[in-house]
DSSP file (Angstrom, degrees, kcal/mol; ACC not computed):
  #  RESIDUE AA STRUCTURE BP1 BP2  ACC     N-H-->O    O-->H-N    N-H-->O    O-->H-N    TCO  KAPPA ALPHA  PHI   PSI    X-CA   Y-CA   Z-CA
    1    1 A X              0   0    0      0, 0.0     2,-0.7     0, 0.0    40,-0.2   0.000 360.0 360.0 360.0 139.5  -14.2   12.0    2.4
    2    2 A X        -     0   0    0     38,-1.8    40,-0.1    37,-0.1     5,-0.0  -0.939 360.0-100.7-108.7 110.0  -12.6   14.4    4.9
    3    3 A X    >>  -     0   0    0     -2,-0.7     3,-1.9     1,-0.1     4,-1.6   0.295  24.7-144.5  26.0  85.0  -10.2   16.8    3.6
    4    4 A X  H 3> S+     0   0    0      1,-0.3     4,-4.9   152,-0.2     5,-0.2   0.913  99.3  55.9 -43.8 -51.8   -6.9   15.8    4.3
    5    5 A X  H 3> S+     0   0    0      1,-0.2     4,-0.6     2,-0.2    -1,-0.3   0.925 111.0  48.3 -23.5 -62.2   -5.4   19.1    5.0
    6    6 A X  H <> S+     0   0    0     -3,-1.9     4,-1.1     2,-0.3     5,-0.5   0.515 122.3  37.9 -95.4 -18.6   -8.4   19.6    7.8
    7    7 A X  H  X>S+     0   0    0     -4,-1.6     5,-1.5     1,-0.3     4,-0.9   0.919 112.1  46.4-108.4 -26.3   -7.5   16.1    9.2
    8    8 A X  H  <5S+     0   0    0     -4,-4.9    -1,-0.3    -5,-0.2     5,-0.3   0.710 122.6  43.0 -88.0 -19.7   -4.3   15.7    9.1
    9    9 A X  H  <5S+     0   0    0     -4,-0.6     4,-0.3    -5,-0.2    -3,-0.2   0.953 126.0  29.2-105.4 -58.1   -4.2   20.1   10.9
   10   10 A X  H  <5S+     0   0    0     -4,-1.1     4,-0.2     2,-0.1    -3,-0.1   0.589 130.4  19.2-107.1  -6.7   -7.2   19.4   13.6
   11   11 A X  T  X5S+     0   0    0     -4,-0.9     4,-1.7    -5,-0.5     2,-0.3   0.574 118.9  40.9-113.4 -77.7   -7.4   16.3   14.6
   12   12 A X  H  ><S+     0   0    0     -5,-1.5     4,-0.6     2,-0.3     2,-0.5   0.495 118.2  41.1 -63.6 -10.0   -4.4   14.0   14.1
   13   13 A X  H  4 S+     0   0    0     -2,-0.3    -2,-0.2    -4,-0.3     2,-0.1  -0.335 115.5  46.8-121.1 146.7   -1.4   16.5   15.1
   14   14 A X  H  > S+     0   0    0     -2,-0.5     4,-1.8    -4,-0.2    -2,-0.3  -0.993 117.8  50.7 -98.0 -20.4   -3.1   18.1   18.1
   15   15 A X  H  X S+     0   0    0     -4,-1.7     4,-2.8     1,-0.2     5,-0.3   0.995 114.0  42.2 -42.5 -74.8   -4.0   14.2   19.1
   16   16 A X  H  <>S+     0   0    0     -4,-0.6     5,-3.5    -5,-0.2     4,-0.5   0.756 110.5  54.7 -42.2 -49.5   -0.8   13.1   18.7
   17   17 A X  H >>5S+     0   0    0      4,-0.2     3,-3.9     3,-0.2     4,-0.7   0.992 107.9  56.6 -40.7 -79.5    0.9   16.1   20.4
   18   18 A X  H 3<5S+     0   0    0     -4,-1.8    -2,-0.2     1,-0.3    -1,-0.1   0.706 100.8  44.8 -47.1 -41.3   -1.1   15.5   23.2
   19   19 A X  T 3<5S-     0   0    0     -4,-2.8    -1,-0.3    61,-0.1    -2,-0.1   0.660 116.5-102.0 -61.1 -20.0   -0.6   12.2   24.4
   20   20 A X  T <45S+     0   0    0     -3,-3.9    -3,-0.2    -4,-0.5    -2,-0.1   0.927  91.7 110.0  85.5  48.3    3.0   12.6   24.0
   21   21 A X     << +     0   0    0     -5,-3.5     2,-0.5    -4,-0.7    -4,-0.2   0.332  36.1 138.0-151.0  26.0    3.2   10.4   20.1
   22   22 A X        +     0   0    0     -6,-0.4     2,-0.3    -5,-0.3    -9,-0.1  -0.671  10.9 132.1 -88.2 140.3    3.9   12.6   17.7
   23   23 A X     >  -     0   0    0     -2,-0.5     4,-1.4   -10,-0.0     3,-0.2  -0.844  56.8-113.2-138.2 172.1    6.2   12.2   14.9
   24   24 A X  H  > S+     0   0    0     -2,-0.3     4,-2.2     1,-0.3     5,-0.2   0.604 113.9  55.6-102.0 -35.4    5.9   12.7   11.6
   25   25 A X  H  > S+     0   0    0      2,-0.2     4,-1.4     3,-0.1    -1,-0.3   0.819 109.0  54.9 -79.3 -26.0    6.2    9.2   10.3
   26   26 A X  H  > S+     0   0    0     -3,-0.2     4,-5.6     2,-0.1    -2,-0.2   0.985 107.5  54.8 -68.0 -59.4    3.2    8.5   12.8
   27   27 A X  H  X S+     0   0    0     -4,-1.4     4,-0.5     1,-0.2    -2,-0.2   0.793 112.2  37.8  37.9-103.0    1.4   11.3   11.0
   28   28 A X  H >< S+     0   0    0     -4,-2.2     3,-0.7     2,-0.2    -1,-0.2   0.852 109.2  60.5 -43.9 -57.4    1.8   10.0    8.0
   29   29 A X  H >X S+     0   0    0     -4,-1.4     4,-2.1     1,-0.3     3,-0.8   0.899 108.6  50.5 -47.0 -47.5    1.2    6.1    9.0
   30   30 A X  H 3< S+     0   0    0     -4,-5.6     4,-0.4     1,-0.3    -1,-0.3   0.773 107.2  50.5 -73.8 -15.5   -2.3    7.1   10.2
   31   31 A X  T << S+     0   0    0     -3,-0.7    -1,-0.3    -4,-0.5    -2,-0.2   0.263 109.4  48.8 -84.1   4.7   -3.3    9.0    7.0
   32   32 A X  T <> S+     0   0    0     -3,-0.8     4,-3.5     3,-0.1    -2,-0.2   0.816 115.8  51.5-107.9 -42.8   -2.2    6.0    4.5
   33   33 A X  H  X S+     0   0    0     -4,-2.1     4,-1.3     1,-0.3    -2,-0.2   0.739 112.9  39.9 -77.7 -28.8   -4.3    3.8    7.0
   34   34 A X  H  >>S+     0   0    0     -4,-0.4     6,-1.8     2,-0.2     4,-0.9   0.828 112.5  52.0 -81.2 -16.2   -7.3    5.9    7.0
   35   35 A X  H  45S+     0   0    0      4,-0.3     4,-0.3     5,-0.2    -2,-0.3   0.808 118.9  38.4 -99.6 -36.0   -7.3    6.6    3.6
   36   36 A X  H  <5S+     0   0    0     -4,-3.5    -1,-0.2     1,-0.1    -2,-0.2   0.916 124.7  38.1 -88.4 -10.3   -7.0    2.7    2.8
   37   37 A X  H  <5S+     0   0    0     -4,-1.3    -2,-0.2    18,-0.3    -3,-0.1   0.402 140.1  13.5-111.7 -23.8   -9.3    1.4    5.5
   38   38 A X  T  X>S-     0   0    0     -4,-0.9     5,-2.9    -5,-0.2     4,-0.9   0.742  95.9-109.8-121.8 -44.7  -11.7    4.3    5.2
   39   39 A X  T  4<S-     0   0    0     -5,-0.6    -4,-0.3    -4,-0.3   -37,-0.1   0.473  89.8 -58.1  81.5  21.8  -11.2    6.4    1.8
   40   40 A X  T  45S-     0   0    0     -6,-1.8   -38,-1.8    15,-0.3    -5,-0.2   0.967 117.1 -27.0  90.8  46.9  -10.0    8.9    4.2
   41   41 A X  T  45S+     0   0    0     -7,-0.6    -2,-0.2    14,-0.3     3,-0.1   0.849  99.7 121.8  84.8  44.5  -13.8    8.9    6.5
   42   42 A X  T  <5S+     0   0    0     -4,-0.9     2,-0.4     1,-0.2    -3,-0.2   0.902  75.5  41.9 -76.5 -72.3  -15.7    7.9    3.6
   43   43 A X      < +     0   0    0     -5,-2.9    14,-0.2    11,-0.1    -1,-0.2  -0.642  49.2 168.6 -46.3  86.9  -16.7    4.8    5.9
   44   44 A X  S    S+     0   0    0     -2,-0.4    10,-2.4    -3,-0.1     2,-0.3   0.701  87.4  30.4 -88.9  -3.9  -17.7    5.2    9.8
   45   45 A X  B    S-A   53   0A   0      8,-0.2     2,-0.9     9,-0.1     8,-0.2  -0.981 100.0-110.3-137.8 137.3  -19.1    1.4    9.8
   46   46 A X        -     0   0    0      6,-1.1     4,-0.3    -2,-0.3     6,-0.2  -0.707  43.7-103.6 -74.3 106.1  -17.4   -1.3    7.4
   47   47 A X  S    S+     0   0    0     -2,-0.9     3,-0.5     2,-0.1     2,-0.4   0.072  88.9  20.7 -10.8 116.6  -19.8   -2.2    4.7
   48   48 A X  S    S-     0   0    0      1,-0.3    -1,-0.1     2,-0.0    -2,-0.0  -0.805 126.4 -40.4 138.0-126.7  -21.6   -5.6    4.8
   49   49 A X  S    S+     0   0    0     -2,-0.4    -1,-0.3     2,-0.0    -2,-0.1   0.644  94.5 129.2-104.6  -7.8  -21.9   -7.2    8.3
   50   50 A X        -     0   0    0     -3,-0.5    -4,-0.2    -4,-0.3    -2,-0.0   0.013  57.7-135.6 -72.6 170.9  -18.3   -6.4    9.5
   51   51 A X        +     0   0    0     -6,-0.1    -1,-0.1     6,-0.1     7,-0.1   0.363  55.7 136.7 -90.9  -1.7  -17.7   -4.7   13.1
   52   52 A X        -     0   0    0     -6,-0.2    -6,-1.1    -5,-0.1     2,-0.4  -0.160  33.8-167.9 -60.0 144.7  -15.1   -2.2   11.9
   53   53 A X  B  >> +A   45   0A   0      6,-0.3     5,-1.9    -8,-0.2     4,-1.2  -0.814  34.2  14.5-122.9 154.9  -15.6    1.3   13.3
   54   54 A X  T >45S-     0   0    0    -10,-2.4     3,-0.9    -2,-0.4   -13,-0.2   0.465  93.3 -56.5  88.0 141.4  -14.2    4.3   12.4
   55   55 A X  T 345S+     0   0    0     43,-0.6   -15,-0.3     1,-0.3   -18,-0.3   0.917 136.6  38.1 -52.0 -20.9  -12.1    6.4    9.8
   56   56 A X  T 345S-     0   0    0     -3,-0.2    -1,-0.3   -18,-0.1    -2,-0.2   0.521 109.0-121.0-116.3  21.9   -9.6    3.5   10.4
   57   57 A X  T <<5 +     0   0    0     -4,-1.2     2,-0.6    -3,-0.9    -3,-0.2   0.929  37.9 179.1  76.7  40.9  -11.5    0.6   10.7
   58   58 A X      < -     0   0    0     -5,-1.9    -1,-0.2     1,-0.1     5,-0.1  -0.749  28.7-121.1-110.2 115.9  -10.8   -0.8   13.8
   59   59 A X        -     0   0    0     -2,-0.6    -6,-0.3     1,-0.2    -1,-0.1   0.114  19.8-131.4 -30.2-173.7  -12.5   -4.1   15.2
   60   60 A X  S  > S+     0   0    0     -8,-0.1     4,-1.6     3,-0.1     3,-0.3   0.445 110.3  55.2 -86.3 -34.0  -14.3   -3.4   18.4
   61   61 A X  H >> S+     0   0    0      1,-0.2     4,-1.7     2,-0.2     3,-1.0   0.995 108.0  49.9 -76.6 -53.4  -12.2   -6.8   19.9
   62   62 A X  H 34 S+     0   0    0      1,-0.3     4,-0.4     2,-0.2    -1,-0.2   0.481 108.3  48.4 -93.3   4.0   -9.0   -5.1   18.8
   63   63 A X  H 3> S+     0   0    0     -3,-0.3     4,-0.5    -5,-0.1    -1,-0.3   0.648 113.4  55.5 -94.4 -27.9   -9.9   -1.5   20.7
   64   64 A X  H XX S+     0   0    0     -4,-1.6     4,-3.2    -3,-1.0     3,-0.8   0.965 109.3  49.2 -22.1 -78.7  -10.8   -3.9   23.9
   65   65 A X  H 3X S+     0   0    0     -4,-1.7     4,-3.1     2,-0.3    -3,-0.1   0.571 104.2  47.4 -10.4 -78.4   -7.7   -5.2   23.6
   66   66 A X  H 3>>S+     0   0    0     -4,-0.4     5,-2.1     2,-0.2     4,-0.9   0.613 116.0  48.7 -68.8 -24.0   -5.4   -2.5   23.5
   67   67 A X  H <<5S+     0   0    0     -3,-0.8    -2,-0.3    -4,-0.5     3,-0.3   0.919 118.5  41.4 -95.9 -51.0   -7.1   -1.2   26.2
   68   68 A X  H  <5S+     0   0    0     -4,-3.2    -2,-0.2     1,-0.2    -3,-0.2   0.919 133.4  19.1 -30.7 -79.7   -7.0   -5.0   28.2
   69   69 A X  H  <5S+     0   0    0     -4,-3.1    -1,-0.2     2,-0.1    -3,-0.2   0.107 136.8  27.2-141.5  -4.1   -3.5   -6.1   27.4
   70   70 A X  T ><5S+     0   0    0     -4,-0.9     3,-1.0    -3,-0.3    -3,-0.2   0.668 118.4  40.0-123.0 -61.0   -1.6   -2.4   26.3
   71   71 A X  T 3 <S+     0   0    0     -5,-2.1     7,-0.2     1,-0.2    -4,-0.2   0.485 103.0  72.0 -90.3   4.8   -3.0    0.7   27.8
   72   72 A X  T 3  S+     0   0    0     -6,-0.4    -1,-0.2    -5,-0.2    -3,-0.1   0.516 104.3  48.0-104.2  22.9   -3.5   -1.1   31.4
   73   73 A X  S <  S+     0   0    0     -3,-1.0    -2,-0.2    -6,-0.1    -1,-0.2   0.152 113.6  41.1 -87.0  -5.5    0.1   -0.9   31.6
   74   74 A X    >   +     0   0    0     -3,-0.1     3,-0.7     1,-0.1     4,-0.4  -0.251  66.8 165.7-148.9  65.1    0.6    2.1   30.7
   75   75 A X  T 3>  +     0   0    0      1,-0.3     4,-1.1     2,-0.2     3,-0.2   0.432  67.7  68.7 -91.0 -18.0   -2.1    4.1   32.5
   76   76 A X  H >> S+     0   0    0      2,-0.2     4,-1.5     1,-0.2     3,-1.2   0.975 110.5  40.4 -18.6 -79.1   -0.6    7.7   32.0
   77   77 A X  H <> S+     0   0    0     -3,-0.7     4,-1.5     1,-0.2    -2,-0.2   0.679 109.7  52.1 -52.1 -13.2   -1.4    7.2   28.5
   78   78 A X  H 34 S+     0   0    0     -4,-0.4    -1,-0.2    -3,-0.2    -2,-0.2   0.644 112.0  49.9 -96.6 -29.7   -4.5    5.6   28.9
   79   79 A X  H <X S+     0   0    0     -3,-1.2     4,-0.6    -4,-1.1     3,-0.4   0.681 116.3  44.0 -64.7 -35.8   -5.9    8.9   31.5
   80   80 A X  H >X S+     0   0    0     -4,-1.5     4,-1.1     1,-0.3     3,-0.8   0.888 110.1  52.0-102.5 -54.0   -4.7   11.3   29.0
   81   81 A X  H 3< S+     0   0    0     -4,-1.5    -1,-0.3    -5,-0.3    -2,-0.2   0.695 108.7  60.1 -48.5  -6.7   -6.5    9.0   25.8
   82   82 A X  H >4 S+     0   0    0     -3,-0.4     3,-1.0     1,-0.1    -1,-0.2   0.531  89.3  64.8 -56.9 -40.8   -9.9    9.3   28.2
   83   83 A X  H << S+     0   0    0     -3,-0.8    -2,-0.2    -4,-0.6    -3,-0.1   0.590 100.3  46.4 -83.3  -3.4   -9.8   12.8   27.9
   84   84 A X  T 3< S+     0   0    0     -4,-1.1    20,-0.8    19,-0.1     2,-0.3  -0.140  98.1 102.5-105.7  32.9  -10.6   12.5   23.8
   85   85 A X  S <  S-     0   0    0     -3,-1.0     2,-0.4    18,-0.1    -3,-0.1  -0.789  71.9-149.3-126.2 131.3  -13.3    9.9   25.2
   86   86 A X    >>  -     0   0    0     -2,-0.3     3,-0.5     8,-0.1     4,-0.5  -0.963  32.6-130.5-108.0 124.8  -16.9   11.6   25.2
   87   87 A X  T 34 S+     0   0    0     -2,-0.4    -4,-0.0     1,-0.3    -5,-0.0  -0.673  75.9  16.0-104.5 162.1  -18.2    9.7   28.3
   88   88 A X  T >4 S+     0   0    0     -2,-0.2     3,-1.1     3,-0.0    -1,-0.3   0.101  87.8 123.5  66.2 -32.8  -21.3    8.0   28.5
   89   89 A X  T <4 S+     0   0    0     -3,-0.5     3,-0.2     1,-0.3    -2,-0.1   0.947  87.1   7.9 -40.1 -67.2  -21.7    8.0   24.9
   90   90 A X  T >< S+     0   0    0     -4,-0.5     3,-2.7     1,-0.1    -1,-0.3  -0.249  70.0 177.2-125.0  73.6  -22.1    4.7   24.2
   91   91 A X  T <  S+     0   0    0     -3,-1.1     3,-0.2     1,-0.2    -1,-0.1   0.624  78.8  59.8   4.6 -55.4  -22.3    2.9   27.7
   92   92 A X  T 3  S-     0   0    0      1,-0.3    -1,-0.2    -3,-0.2     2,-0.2   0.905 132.1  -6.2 -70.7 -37.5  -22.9   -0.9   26.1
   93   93 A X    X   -     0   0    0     -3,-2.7     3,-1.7     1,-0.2     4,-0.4  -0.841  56.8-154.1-163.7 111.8  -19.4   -0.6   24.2
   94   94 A X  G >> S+     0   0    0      1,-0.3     3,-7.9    -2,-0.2     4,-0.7   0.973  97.1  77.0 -59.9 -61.5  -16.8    2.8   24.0
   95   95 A X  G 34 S+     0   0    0      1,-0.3     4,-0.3     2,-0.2    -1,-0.3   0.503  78.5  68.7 -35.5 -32.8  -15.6    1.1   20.7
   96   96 A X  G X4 S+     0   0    0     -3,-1.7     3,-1.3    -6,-0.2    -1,-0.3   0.851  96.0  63.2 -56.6 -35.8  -19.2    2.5   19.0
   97   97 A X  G X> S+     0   0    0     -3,-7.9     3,-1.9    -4,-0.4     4,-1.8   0.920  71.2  75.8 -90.0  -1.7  -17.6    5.8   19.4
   98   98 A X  G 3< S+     0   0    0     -4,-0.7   -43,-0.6     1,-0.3    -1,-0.2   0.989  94.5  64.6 -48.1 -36.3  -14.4    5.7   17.2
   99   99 A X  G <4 S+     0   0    0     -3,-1.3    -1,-0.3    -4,-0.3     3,-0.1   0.647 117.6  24.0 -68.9  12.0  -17.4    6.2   14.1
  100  100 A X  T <4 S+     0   0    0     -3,-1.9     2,-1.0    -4,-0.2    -2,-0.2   0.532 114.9  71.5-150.4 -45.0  -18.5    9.9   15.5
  101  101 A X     X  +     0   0    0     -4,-1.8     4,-3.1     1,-0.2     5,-0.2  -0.698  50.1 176.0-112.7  98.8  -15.3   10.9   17.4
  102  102 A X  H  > S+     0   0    0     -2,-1.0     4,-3.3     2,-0.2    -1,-0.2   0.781  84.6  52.4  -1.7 -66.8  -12.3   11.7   15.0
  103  103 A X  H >4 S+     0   0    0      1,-0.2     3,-2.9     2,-0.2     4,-0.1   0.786 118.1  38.1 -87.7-104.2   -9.9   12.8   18.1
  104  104 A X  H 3> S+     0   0    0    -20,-0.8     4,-0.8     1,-0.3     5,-0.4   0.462 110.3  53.9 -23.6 -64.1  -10.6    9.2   20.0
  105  105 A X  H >< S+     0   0    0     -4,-3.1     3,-1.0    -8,-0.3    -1,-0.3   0.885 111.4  54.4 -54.6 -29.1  -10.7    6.9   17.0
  106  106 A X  T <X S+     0   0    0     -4,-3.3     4,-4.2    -3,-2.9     3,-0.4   0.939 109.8  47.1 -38.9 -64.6   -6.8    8.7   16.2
  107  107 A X  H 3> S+     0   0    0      1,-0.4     4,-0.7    -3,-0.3    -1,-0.3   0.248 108.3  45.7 -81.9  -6.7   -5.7    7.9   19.2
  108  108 A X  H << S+     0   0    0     -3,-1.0    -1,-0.4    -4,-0.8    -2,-0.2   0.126 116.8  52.6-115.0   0.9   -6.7    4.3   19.6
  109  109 A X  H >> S+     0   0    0     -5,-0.4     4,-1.7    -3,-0.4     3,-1.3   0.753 111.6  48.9 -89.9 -54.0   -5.2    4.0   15.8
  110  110 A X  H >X S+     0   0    0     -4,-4.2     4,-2.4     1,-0.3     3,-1.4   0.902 114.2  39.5 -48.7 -57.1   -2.3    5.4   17.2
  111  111 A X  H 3< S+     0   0    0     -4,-0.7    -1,-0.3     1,-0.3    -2,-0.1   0.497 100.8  67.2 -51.2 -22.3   -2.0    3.2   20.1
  112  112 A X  H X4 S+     0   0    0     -3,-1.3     3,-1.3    -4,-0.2    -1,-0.3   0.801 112.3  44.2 -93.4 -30.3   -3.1    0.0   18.1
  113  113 A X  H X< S+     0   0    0     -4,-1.7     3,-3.6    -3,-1.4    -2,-0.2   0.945  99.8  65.7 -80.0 -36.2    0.9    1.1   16.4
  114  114 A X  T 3< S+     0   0    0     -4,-2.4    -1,-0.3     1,-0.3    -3,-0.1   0.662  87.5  69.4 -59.7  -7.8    2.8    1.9   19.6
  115  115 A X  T <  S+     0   0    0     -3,-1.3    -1,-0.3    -4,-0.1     2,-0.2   0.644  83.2  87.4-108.0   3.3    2.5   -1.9   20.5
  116  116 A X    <   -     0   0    0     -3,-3.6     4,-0.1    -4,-0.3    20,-0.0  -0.576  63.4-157.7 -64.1 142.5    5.1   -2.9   17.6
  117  117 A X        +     0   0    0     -2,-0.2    -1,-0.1     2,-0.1    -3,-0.0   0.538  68.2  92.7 -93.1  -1.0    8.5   -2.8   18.6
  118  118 A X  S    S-     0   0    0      1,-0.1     2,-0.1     3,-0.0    -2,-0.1  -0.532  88.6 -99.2 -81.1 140.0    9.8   -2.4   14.8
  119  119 A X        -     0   0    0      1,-0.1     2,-0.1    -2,-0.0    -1,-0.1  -0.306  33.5 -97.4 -74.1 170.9   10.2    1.5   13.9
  120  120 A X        -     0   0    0     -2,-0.1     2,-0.5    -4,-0.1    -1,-0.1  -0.384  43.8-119.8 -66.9 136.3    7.7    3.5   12.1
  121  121 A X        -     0   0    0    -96,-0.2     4,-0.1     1,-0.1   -92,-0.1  -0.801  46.5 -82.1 -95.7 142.6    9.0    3.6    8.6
  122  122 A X    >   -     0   0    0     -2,-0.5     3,-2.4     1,-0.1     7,-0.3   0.072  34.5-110.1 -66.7 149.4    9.7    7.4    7.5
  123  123 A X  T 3  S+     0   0    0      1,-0.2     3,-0.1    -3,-0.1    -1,-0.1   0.902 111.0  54.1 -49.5 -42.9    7.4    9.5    6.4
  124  124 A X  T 3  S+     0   0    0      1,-0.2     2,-0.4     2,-0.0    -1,-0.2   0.392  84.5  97.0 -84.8  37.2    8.6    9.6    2.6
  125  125 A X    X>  +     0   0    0     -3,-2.4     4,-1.2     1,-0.2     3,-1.0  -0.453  44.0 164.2-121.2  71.5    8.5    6.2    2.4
  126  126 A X  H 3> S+     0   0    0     -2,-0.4     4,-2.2     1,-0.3    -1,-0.2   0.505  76.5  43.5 -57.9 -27.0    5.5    5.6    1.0
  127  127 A X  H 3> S+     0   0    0      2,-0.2     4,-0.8     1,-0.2    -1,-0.3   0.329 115.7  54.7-103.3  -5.8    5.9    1.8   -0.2
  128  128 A X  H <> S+     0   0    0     -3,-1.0     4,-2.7    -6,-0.2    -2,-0.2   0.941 108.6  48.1 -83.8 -36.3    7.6    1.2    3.5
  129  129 A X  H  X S+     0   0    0     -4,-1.2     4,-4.1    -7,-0.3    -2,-0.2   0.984 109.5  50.7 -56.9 -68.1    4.4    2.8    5.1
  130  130 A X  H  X S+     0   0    0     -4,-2.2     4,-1.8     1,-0.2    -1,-0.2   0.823 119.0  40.4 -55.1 -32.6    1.9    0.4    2.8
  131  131 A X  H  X S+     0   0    0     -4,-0.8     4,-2.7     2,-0.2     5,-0.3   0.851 110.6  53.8 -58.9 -48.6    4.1   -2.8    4.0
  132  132 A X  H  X>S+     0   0    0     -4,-2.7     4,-0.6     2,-0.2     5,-0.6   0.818 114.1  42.4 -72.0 -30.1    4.5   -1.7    7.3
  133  133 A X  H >X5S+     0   0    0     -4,-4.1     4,-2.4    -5,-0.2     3,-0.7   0.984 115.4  52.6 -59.6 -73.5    0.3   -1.4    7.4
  134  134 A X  H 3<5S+     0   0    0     -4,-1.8     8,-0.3     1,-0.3    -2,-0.2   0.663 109.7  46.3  -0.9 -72.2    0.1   -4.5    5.7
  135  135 A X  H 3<5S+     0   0    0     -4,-2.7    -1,-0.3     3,-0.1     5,-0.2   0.828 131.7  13.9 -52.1 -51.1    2.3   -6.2    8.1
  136  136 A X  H <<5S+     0   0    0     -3,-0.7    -2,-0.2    -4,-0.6    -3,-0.2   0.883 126.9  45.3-111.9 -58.1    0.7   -5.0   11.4
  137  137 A X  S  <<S+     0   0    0     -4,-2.4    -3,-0.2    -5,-0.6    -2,-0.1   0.966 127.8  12.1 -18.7 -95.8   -2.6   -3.5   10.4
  138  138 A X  S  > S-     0   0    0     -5,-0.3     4,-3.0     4,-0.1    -4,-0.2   0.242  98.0-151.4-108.8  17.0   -4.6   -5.3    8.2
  139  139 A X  T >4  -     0   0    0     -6,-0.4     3,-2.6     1,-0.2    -3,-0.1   0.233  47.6 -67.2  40.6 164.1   -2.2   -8.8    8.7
  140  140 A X  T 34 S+     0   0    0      1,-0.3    -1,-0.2    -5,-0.2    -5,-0.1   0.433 132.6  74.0 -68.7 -10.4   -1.7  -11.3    6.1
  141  141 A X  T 34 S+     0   0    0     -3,-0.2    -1,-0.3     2,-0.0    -2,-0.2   0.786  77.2  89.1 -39.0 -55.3   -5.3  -11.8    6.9
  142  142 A X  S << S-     0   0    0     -4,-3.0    -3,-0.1    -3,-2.6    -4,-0.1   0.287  75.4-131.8 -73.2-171.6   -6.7   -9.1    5.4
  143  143 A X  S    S+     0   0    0      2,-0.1    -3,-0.1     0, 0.0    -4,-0.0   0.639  79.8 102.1-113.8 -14.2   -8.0   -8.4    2.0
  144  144 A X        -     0   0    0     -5,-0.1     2,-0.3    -6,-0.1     3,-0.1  -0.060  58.0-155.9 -43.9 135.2   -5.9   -5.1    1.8
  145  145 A X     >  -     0   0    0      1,-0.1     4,-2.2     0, 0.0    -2,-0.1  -0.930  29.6-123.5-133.2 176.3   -2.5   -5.1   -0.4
  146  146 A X  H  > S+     0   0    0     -2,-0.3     4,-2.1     1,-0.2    -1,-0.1   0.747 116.7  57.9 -82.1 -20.6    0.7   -2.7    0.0
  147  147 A X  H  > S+     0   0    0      2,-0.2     4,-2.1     3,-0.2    -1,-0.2   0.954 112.8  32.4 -56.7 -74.6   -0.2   -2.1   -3.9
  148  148 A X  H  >>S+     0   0    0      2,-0.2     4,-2.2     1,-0.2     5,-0.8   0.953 114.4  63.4 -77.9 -43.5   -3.9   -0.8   -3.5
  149  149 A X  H  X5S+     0   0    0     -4,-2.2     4,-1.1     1,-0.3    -1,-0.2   0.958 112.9  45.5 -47.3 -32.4   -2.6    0.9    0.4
  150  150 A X  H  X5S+     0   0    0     -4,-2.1     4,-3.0     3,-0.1     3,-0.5   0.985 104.5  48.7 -39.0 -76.2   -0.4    2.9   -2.1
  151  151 A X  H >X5S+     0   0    0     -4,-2.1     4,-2.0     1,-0.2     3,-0.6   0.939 114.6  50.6 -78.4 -65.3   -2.6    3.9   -4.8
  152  152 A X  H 3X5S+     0   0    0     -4,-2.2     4,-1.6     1,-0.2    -1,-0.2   0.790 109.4  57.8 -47.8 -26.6   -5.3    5.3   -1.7
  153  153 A X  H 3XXS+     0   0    0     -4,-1.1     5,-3.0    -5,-0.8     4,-2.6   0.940 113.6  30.4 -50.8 -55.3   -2.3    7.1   -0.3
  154  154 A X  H <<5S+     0   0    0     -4,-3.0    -2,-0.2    -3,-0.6    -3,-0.2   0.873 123.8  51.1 -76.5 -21.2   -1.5    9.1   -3.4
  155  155 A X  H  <5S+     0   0    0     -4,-2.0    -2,-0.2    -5,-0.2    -3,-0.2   0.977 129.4  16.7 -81.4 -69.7   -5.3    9.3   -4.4
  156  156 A X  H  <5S+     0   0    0     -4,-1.6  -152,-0.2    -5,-0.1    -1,-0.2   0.466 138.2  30.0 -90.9 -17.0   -6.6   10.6   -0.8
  157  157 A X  T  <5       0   0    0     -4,-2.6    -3,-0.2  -153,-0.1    -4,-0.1   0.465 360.0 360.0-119.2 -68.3   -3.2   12.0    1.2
  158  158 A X      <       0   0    0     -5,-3.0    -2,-0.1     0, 0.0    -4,-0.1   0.648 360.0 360.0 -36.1 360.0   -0.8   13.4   -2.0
């Protein structure tokens, strides 16, 4: 588990600054989501067979993706998210590195939000946050509830 404090101070707000996407409710959004998706970097690979990478768990097809269908429309952001990109690392598939680079995997968490048009629910709104994950995140799909996205919130961010 990584130190919230340390994660929230040296990666996730100098990310965010930089790219030009911080707010406070983003912040927030990405810590409830790592911390259910993750335990807060408990997890760099999802247990079992799944393909999730990363303190937030993010497919390899749905970092493709966003980079296909979001950030090649909006390639300003997409130059300045390349510069938290260790290049070369993993050649076969960039997606490998979201488990080893913090400042990358943020920023492609971040970007996987930006493509909602519904706002970011405020930061003290804990039970809006875990719905608003729910919803967009881990979809009606998932095995995640707004219940448990709580209870990882207060246990791993509070």
């Amino acid at each position: 588990m990584i130190y919230c404090k340390q994660l929230r101070e040296y990666v996730i707000r100098p990310v965010l600054h930089d790219i030009g996407k911080y707010s406070r409710n983003a912040e927030e959004l990405l810590l409830l989501t790592a911390a259910q998706e993750s335990g807060l970097g408990k997890y760099l690979h999802q247990l079992g067979d799944g393909p999730a990478i990363g303190i937030y768990q993010m497919e390899p097809a749905t970092h493709d993706d966003i980079w296909s269908n979001f950030l090649k429309y909006k390639p300003t952001l997409g130059d300045t998210i390349l510069r938290w990109e260790m290049p070369r690392a993993f050649a076969d598939n960039n997606a490998k590195e979201m488990a080893g680079n913090l400042y990358y995997a943020t920023a492609m968490a971040r970007c996987f939000y930006l493509r909602f048009y519904e706002s970011l629910p405020e930061f003290a709104d804990v039970e809006g946050m875990a719905k608003y994950y729910k919803k967009y995140y881990n979809t009606h799909k998932g095995k995640a509830t707004v219940k448990e996205a709580i209870e990882n919130y207060n246990k791993y961010v509070v």
